[in-house]
Structures are given as structure tokens and as C-alpha cells.
C-alpha positions in Angstrom: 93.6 105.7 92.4 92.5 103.6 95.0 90.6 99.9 95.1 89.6 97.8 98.1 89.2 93.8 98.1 87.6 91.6 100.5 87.3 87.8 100.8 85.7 85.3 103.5 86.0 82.1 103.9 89.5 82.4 103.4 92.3 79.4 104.1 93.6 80.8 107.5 96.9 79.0 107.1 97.4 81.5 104.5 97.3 84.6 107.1 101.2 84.2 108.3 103.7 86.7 107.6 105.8 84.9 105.1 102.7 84.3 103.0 101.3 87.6 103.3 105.0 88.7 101.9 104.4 86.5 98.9 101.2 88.2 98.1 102.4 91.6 98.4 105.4 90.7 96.3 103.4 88.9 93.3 100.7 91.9 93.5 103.1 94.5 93.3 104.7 92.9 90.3 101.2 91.9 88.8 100.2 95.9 88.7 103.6 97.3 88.0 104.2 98.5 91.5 107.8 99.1 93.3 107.9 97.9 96.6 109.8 99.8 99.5 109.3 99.1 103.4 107.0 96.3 104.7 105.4 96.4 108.2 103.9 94.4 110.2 101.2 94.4 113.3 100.1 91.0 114.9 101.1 89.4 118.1 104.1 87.9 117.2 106.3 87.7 120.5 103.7 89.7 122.5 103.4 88.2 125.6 100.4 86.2 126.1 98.6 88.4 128.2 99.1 91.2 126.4 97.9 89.7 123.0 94.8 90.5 121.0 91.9 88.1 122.0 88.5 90.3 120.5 88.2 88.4 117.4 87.6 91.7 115.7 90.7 92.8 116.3 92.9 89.5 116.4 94.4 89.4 113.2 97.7 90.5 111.0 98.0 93.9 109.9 100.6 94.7 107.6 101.2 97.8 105.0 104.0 97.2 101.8 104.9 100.7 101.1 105.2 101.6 97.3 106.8 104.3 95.6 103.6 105.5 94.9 101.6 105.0 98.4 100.7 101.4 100.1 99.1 98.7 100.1 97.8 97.7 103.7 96.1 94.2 104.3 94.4 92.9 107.1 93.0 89.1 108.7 90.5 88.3 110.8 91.2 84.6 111.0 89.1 84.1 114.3 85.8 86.2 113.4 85.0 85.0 109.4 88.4 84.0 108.3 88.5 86.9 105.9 91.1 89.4 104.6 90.8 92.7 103.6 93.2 94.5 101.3 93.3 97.8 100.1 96.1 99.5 97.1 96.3 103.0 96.9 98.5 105.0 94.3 98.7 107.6 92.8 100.4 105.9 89.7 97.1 104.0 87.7 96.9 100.2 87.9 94.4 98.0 86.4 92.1 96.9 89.1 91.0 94.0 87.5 
């Protein structure tokens, strides 16, 4: 089972790591989910010159592992301040 969300206009302030922890641990316990590893992708202490600067790509990329599958959420703070997020599992959630 699989659902994908997508907001714009977000609060960009919201798109830091710590934050984007909080969501993935209030989500996982609002569908019933058991969280394992969390990753991240941004450019957190990636030298300037090496960092992201197409605002399609600029952003925070991170997947929460579940014992089911993932959930993996990206921002595009730069392009139209949104965030994508997409839960797959093979254990049935309610998507609303």
C-alpha cells in the first residue's frame, strides 16, 4: 500500500532535520508504523562549492525506514517551498 502527499507554500523553517524527525516520528505513530533507520541527504557540512545550488534539486532528502518499507520525504525550499512525501508498506494504513 502506497500514498504520496504534496504541499506548496510550505513554512521553509519547517524543512530542517530536527523537524523533519518530528514529523516522521508523529506519522509513524499516527498510522501505527515502527520506525527503524533514518537518513538523511542535504548539504549539511558539504563544502560550499560543492553544495546543491539548482533550486530543483536544493533541498532535504531524507527516508525513515519502517519495518514494513519507508517513508521518504523531500523539500524544495528554494523552487516553491514545497514538500513531498511518500509512505509505502506493505502493512495497511489509513491514508486519510
Amino acid at each position: 500500500m502506497g500514498t504520496d502527499f504534496r504541499s506548496h507554500g510550505c513554512d521553509v523553517s519547517k524543512f530542517t532535520r530536527s523537524e523533519i524527525e518530528v514529523l516522521f516520528e508523529r506519522l509513524c505513530s499516527l498510522i501505527d508504523m515502527e520506525r527503524c533507520d533514518l537518513h538523511f541527504w542535504d548539504d549539511l557540512g558539504v563544502p560550499e562549492e560543492e553544495q546543491q545550488k539548482d533550486p530543483k534539486t536544493k533541498g532535504t532528502s531524507a527516508v525513515q525506514f519502517i519495518l514494513t518499507s519507508t517513508i521518504v520525504i523531500h523539500t524544495l525550499e528554494c523552487l516553491m517551498k514545497a514538500v513531498y512525501v511518500n509512505i509505502f508498506s506493505c502493512k495497511e494504513f489509513d491514508t486519510d
